[in-house]
ZADO-60976 format. One record per residue (C-alpha): residue in three letters; x, y, z. Coordinates in steps of 0.05 Angstrom, whole numbers, padded with zeros to 5 digits, always signed. Layout:
BEGIN
AlaXYZ
...
This chain:
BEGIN
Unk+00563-00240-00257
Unk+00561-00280-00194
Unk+00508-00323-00206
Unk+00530-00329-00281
Unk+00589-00358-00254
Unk+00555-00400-00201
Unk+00512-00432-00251
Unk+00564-00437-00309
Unk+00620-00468-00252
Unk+00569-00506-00211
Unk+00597-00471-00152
Unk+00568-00471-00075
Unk+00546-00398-00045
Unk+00596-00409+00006
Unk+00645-00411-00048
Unk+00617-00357-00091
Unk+00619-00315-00041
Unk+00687-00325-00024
Unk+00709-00315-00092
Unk+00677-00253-00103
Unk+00687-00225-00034
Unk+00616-00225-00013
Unk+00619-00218+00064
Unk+00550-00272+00074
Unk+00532-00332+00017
Unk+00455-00314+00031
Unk+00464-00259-00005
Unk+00481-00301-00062
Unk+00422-00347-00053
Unk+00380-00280-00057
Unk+00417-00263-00117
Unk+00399-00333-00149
Unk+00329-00327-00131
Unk+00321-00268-00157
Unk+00358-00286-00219
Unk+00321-00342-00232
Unk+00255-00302-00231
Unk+00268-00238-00262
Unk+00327-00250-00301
Unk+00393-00213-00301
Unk+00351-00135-00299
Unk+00310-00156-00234
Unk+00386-00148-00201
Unk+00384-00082-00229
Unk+00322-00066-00174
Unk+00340-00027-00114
Unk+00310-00074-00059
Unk+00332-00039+00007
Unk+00294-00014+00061
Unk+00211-00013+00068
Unk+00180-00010-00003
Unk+00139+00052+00000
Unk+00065+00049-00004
Unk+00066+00117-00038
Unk+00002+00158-00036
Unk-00069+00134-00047
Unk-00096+00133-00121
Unk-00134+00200-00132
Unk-00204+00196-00174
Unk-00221+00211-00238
Unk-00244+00286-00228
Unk-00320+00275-00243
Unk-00323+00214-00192
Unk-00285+00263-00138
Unk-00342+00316-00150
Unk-00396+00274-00146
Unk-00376+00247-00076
Unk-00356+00319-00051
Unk-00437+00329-00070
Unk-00455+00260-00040
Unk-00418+00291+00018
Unk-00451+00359+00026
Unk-00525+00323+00012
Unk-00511+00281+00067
Unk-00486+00335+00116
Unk-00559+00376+00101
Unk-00602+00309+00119
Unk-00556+00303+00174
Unk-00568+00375+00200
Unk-00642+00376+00183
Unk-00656+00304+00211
Unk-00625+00339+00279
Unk-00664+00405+00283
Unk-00730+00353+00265
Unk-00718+00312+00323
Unk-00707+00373+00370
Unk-00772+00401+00344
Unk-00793+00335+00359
Unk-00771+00334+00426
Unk-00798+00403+00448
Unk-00871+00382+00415
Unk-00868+00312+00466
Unk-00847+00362+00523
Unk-00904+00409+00514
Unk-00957+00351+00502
Unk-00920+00330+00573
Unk-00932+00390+00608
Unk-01008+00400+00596
């Protein structure tokens, strides 16, 4: 209603805001702006405080299960690739020895 007025009137901010009681006129710009872009239902928007980022998309079950496998493969190459280069190790340190 204030901005309909504003625009119909061809009023300041300063003065829409004093005739609607609104205690600071860049509240009206924001209004306008807003207006302007969205139309009268974008005022309808709760806009304070941090937006929320909300929690992270979850995957499509099937793409989920085949990274919990990618997962587990790559934890057994990690854990054999270790006990190979300890084997490897002990072979050099015999071979260093005699």
């Amino acid at each position: 209603m204030v901005v309909e007025t504003m625009m119909r009137d061809k009023i300041s901010y300063c003065e829409a805001a004093r005739q609607f009681d609104v205690s600071n006129h860049h509240r009206v710009a924001d209004w306008e702006r807003i207006y302007l872009m969205e139309g009268p239902e974008g005022l309808y928007i709760e806009r304070r405080g941090r937006g929320s980022k909300g929690r992270p998309p979850k995957f499509p079950k099937e793409v989920e299960e085949d990274l919990l496998k990618e997962v587990q493969r790559l934890r057994a190459e990690n854990a054999y690739l270790k006990k190979l280069q300890a084997l490897v190790l002990e072979r050099e340190r015999h071979q260093k020895k005699k």
